[in-house]
mmCIF file of the N, C-alpha and C atoms, coordinates in Angstrom:
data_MODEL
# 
_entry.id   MODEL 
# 
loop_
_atom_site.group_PDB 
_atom_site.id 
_atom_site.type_symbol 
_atom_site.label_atom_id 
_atom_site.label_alt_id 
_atom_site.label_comp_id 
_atom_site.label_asym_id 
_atom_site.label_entity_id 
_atom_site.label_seq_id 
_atom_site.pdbx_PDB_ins_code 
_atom_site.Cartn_x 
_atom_site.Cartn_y 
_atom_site.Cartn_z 
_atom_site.occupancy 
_atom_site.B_iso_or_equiv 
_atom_site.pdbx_formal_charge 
_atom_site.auth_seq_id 
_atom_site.auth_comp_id 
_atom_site.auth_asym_id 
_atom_site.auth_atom_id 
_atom_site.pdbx_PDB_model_num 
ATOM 1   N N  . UNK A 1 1  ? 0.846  -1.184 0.000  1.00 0.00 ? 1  UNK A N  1 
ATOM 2   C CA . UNK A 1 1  ? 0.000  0.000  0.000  1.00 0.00 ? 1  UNK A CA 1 
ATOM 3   C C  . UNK A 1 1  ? 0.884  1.237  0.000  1.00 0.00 ? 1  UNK A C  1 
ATOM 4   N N  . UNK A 1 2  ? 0.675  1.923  -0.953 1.00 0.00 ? 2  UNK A N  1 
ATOM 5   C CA . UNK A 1 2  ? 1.283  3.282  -0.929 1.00 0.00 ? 2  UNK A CA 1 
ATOM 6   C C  . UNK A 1 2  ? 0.691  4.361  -0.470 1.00 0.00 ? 2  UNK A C  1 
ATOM 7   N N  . UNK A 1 3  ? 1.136  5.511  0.513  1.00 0.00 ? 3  UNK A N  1 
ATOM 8   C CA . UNK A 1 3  ? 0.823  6.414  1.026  1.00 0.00 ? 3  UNK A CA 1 
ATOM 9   C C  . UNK A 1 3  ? 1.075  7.206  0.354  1.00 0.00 ? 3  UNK A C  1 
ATOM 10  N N  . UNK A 1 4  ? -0.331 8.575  0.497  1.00 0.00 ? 4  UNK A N  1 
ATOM 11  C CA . UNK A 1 4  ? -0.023 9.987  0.115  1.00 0.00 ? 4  UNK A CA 1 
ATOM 12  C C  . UNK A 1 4  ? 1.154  11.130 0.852  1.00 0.00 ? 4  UNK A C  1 
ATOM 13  N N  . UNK A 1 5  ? 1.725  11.345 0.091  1.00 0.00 ? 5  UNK A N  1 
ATOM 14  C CA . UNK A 1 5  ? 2.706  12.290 0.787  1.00 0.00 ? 5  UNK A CA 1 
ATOM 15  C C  . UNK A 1 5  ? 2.767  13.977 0.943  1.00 0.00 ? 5  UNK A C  1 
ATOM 16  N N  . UNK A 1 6  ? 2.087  13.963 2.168  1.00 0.00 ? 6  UNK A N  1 
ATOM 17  C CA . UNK A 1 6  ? 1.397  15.849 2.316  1.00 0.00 ? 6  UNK A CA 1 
ATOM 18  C C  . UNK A 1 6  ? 3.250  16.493 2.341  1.00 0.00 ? 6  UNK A C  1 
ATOM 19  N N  . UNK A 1 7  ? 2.746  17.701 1.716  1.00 0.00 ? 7  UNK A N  1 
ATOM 20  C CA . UNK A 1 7  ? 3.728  18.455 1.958  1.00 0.00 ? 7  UNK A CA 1 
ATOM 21  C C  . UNK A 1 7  ? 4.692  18.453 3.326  1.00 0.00 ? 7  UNK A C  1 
ATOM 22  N N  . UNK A 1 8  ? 6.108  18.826 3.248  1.00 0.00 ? 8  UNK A N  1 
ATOM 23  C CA . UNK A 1 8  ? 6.587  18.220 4.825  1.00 0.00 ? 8  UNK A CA 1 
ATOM 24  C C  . UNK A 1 8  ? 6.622  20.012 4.761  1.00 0.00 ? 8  UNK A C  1 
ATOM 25  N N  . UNK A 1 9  ? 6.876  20.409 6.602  1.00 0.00 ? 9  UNK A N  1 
ATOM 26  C CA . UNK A 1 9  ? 6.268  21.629 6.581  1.00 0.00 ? 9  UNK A CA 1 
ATOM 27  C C  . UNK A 1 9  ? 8.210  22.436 6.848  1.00 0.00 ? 9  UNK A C  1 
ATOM 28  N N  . UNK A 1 10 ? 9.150  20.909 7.293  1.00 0.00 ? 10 UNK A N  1 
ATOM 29  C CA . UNK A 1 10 ? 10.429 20.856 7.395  1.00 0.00 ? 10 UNK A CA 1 
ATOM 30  C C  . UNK A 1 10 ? 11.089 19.872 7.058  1.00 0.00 ? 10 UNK A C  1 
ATOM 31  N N  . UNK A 1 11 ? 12.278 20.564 7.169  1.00 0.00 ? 11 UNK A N  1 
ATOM 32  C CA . UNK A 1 11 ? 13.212 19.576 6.088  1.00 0.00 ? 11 UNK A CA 1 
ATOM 33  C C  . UNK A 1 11 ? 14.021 18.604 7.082  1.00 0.00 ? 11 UNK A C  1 
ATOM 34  N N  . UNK A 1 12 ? 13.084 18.533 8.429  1.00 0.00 ? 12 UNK A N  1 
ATOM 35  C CA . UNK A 1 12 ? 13.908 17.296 9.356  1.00 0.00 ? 12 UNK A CA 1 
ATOM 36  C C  . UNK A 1 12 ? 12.201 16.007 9.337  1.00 0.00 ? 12 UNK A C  1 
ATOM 37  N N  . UNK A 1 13 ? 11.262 17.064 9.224  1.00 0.00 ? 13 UNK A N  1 
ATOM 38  C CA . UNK A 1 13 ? 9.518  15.691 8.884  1.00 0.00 ? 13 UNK A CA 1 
ATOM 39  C C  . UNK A 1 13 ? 10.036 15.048 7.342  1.00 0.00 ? 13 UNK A C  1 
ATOM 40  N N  . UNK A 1 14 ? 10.486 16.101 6.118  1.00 0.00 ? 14 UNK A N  1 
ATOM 41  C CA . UNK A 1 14 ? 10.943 15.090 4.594  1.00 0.00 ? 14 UNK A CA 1 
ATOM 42  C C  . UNK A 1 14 ? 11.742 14.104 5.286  1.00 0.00 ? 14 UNK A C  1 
ATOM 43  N N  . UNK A 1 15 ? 12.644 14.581 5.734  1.00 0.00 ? 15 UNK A N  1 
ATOM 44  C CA . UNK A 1 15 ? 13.695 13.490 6.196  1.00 0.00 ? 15 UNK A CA 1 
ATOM 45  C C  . UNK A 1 15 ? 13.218 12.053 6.859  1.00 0.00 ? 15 UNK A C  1 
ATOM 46  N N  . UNK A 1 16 ? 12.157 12.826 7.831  1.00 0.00 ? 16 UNK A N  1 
ATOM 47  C CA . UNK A 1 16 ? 11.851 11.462 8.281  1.00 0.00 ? 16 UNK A CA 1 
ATOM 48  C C  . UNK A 1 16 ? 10.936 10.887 7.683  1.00 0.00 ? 16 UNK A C  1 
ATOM 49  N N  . UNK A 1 17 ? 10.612 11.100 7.186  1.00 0.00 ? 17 UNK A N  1 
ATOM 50  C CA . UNK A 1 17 ? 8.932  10.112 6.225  1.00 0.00 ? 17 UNK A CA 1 
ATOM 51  C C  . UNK A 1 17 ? 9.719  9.547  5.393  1.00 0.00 ? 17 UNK A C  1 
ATOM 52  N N  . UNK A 1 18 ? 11.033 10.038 4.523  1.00 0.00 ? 18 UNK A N  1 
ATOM 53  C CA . UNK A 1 18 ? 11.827 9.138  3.398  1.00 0.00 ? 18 UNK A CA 1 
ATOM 54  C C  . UNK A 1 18 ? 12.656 8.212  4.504  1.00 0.00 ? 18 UNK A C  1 
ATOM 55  N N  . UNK A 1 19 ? 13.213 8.241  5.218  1.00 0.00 ? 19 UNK A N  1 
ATOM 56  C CA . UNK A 1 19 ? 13.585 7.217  6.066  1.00 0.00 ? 19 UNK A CA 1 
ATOM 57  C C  . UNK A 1 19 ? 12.616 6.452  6.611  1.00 0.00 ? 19 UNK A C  1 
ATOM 58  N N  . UNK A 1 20 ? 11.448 6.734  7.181  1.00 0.00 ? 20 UNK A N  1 
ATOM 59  C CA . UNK A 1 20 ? 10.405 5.647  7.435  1.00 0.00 ? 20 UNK A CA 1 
ATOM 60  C C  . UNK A 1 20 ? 10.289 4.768  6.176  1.00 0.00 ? 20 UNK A C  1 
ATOM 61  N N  . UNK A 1 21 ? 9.675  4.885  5.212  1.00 0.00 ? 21 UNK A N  1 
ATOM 62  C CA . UNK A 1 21 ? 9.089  4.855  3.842  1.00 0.00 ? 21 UNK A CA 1 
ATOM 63  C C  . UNK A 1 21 ? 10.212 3.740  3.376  1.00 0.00 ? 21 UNK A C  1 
ATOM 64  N N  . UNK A 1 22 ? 11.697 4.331  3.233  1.00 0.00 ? 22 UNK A N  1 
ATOM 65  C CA . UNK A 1 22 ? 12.282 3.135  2.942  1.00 0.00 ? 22 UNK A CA 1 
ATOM 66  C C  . UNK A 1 22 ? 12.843 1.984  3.753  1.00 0.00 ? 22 UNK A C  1 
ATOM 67  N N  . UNK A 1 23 ? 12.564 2.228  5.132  1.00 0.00 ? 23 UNK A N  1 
ATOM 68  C CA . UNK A 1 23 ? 12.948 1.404  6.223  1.00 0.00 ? 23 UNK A CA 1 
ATOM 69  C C  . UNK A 1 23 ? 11.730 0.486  6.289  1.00 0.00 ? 23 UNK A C  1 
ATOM 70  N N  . UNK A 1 24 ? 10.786 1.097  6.025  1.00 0.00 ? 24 UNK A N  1 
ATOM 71  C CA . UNK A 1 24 ? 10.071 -0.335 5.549  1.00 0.00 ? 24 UNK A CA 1 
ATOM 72  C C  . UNK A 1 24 ? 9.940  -1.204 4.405  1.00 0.00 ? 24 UNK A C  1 
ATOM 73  N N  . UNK A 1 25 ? 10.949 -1.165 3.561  1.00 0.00 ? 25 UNK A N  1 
ATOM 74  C CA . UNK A 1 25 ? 11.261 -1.334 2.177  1.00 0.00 ? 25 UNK A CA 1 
ATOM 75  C C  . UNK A 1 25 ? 12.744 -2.057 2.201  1.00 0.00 ? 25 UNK A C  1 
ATOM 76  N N  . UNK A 1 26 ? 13.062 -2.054 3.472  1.00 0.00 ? 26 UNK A N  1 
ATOM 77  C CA . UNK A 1 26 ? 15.062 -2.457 3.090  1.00 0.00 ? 26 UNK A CA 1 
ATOM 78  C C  . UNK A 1 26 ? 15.261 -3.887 2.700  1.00 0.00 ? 26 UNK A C  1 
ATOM 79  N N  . UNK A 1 27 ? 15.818 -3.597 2.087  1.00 0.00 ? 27 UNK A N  1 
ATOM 80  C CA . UNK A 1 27 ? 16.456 -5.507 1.726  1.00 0.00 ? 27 UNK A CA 1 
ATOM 81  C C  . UNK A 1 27 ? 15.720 -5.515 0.050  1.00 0.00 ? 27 UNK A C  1 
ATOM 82  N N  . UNK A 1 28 ? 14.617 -4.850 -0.642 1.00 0.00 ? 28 UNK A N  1 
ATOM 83  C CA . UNK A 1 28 ? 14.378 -5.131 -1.611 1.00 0.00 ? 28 UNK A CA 1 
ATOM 84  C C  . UNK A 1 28 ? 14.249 -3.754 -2.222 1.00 0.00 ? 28 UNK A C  1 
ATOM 85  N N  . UNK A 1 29 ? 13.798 -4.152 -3.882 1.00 0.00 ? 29 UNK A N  1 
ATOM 86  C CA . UNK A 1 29 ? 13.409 -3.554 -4.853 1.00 0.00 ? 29 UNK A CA 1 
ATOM 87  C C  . UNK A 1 29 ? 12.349 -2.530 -4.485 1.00 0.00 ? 29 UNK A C  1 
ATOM 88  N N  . UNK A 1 30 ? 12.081 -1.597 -4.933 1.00 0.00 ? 30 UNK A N  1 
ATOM 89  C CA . UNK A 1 30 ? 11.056 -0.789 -5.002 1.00 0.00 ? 30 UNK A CA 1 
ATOM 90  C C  . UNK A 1 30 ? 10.393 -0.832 -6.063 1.00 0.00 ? 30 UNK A C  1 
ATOM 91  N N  . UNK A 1 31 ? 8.971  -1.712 -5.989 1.00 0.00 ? 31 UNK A N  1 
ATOM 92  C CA . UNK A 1 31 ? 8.030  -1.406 -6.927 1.00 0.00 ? 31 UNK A CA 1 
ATOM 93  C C  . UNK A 1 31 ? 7.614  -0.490 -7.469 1.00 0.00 ? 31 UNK A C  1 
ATOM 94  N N  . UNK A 1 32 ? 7.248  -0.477 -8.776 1.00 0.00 ? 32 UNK A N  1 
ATOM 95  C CA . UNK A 1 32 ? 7.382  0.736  -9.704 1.00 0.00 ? 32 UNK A CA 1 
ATOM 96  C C  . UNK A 1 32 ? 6.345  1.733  -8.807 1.00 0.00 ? 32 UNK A C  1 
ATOM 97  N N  . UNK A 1 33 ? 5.077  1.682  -7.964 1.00 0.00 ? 33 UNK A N  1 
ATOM 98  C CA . UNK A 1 33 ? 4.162  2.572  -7.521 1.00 0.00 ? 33 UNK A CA 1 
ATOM 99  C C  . UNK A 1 33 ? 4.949  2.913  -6.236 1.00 0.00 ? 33 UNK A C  1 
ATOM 100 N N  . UNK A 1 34 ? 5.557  2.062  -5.706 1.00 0.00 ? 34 UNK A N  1 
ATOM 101 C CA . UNK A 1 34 ? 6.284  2.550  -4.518 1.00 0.00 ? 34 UNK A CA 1 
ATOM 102 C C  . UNK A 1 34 ? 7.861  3.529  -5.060 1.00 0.00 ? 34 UNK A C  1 
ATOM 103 N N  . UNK A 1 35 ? 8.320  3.505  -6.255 1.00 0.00 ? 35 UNK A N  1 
ATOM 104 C CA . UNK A 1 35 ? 9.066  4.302  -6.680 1.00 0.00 ? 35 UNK A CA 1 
ATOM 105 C C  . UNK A 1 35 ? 8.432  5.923  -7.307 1.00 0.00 ? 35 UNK A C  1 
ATOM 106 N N  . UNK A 1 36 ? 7.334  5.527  -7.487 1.00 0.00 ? 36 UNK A N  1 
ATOM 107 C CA . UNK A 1 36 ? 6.488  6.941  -7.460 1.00 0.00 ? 36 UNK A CA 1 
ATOM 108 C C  . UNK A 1 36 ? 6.580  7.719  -6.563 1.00 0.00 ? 36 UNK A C  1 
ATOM 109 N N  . UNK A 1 37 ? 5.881  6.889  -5.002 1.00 0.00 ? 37 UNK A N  1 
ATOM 110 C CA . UNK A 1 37 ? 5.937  7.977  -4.055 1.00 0.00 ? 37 UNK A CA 1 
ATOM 111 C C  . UNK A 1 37 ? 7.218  7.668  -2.970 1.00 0.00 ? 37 UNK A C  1 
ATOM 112 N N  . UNK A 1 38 ? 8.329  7.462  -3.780 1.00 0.00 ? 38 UNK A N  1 
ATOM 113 C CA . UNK A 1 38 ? 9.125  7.598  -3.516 1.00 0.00 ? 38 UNK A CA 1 
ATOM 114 C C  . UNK A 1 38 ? 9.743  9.228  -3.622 1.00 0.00 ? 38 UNK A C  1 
ATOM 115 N N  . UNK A 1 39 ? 9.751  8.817  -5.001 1.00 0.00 ? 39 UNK A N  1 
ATOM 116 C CA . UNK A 1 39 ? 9.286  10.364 -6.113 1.00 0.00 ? 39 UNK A CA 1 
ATOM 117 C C  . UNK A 1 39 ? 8.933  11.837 -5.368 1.00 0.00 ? 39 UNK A C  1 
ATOM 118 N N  . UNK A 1 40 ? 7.881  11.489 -5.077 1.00 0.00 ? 40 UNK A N  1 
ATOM 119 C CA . UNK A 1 40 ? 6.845  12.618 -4.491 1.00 0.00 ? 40 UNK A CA 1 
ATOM 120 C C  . UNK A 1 40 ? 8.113  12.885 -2.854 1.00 0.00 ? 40 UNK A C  1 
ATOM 121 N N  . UNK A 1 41 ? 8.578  12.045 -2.076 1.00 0.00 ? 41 UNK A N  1 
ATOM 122 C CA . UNK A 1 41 ? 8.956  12.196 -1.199 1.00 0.00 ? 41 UNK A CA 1 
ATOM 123 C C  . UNK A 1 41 ? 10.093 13.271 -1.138 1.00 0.00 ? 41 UNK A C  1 
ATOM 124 N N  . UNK A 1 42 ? 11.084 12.957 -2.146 1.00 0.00 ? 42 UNK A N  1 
ATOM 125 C CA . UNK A 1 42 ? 12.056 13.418 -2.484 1.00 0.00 ? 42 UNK A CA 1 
ATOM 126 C C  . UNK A 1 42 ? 11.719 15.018 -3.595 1.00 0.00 ? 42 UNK A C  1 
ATOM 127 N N  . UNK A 1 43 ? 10.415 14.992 -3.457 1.00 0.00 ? 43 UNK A N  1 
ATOM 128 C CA . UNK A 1 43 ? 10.151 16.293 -4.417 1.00 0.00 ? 43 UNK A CA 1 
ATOM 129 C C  . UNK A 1 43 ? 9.502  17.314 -2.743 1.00 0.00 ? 43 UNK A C  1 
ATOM 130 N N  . UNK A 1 44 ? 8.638  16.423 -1.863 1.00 0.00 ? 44 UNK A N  1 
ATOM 131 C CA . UNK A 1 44 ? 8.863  17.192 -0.920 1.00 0.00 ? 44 UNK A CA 1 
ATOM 132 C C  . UNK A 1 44 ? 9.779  17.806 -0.165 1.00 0.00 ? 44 UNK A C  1 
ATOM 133 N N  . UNK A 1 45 ? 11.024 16.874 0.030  1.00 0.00 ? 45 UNK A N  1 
ATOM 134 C CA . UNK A 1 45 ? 12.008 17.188 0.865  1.00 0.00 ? 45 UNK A CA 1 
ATOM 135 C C  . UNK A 1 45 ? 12.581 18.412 -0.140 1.00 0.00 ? 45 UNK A C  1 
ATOM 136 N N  . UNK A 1 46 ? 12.688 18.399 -1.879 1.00 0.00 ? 46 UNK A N  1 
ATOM 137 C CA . UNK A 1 46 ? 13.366 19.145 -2.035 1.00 0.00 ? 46 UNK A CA 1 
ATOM 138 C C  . UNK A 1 46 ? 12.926 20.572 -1.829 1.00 0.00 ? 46 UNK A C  1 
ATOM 139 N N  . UNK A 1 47 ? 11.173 21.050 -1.530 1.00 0.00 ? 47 UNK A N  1 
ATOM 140 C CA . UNK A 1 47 ? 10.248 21.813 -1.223 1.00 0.00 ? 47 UNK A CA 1 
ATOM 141 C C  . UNK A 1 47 ? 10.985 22.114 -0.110 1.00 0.00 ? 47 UNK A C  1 
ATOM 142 N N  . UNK A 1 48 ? 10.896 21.777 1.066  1.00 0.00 ? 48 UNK A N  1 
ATOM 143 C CA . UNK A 1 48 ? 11.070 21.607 2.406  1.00 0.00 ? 48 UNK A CA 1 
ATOM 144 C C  . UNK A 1 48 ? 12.775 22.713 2.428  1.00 0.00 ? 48 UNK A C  1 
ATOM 145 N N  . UNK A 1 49 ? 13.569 22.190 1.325  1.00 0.00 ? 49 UNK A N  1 
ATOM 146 C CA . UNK A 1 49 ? 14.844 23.089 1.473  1.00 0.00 ? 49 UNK A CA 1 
ATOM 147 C C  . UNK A 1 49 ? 14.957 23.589 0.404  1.00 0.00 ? 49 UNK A C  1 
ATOM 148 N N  . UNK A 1 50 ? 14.047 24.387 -0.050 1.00 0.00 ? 50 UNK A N  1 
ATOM 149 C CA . UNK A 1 50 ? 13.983 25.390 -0.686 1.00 0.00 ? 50 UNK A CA 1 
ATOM 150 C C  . UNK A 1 50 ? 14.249 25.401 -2.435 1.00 0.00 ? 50 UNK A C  1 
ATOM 151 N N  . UNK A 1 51 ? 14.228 23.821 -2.438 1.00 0.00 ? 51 UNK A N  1 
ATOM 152 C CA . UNK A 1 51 ? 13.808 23.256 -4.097 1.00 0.00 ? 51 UNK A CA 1 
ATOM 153 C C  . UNK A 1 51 ? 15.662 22.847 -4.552 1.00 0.00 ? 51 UNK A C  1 
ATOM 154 N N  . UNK A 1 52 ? 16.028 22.796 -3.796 1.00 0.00 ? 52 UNK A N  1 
ATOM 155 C CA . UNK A 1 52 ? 17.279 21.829 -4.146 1.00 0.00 ? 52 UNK A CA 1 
ATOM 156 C C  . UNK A 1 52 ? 17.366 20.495 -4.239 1.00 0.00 ? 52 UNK A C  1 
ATOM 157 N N  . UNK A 1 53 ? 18.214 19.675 -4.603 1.00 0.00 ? 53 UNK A N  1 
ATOM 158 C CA . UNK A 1 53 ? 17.774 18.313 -5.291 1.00 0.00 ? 53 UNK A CA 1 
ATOM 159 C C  . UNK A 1 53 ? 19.074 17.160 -4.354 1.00 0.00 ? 53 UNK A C  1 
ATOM 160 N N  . UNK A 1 54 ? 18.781 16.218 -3.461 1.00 0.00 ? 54 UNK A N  1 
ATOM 161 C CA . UNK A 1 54 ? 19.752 15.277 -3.224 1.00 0.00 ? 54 UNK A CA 1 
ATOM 162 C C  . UNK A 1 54 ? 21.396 15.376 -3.579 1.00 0.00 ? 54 UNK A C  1 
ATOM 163 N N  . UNK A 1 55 ? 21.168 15.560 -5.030 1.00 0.00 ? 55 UNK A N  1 
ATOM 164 C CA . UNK A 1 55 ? 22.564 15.721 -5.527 1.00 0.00 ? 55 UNK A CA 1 
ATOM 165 C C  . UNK A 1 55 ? 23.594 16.749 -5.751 1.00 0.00 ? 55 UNK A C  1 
ATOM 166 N N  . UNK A 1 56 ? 22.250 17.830 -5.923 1.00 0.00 ? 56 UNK A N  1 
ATOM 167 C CA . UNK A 1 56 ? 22.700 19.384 -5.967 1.00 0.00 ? 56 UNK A CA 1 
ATOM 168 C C  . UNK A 1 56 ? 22.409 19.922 -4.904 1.00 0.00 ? 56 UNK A C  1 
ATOM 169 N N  . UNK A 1 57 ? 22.925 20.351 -3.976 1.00 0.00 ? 57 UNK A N  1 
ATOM 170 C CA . UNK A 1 57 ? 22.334 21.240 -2.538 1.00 0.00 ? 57 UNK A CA 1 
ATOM 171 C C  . UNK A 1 57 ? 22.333 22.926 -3.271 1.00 0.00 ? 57 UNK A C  1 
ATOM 172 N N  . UNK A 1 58 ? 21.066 23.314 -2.654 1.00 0.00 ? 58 UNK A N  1 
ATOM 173 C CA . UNK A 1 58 ? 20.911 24.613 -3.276 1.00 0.00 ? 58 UNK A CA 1 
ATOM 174 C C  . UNK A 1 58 ? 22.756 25.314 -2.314 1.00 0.00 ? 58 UNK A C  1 
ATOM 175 N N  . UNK A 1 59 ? 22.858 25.911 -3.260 1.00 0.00 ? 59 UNK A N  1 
ATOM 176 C CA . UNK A 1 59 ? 24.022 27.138 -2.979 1.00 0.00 ? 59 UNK A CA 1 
ATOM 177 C C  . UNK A 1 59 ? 23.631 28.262 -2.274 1.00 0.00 ? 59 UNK A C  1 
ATOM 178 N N  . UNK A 1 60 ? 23.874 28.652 -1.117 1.00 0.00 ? 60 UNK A N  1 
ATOM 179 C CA . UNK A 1 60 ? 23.653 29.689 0.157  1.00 0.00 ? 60 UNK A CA 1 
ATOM 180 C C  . UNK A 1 60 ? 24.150 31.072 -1.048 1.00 0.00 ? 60 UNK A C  1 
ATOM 181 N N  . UNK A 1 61 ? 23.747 32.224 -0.547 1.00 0.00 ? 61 UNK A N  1 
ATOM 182 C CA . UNK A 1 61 ? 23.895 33.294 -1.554 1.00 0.00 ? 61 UNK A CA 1 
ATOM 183 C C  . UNK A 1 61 ? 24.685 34.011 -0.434 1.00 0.00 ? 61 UNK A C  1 
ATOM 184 N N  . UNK A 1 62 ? 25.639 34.525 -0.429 1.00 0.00 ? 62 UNK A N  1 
ATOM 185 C CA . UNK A 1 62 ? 26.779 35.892 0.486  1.00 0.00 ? 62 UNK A CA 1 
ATOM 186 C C  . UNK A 1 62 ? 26.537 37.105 0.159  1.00 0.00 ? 62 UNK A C  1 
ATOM 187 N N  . UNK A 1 63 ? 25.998 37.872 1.476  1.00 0.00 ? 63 UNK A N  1 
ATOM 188 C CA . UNK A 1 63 ? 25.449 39.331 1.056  1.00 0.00 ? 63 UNK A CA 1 
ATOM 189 C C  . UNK A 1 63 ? 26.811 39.870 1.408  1.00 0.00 ? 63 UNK A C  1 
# 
């Protein structure tokens, strides 16, 4: 069963719902619907810090 994933309101709740989410998932594959809201998880978290991506961390700006 796949869960809906509400907006996280911080970027320590993304954190933890993608660590729940795949801690109940360890040891295998992620089915293609569970790689969806996998998806969605990782599009919240990147919401959550300000739309930066896992691989790319948004860049801090120096006034």
């Amino acid at each position: 069963m796949v869960t809906t994933c509400a907006p996280a309101a911080t970027i320590e709740q993304a954190n933890e719902r993608i660590r729940a989410f795949m801690a109940a998932r360890a040891g295998r594959t992620l089915f293609t619907d569970e790689q969806v809201e996998h998806e969605r998880l990782l599009a919240a978290w990147a919401a959550a810090t300000g739309g930066g991506s896992p691989a790319s961390p948004r860049a801090s700006s120096i006034s």
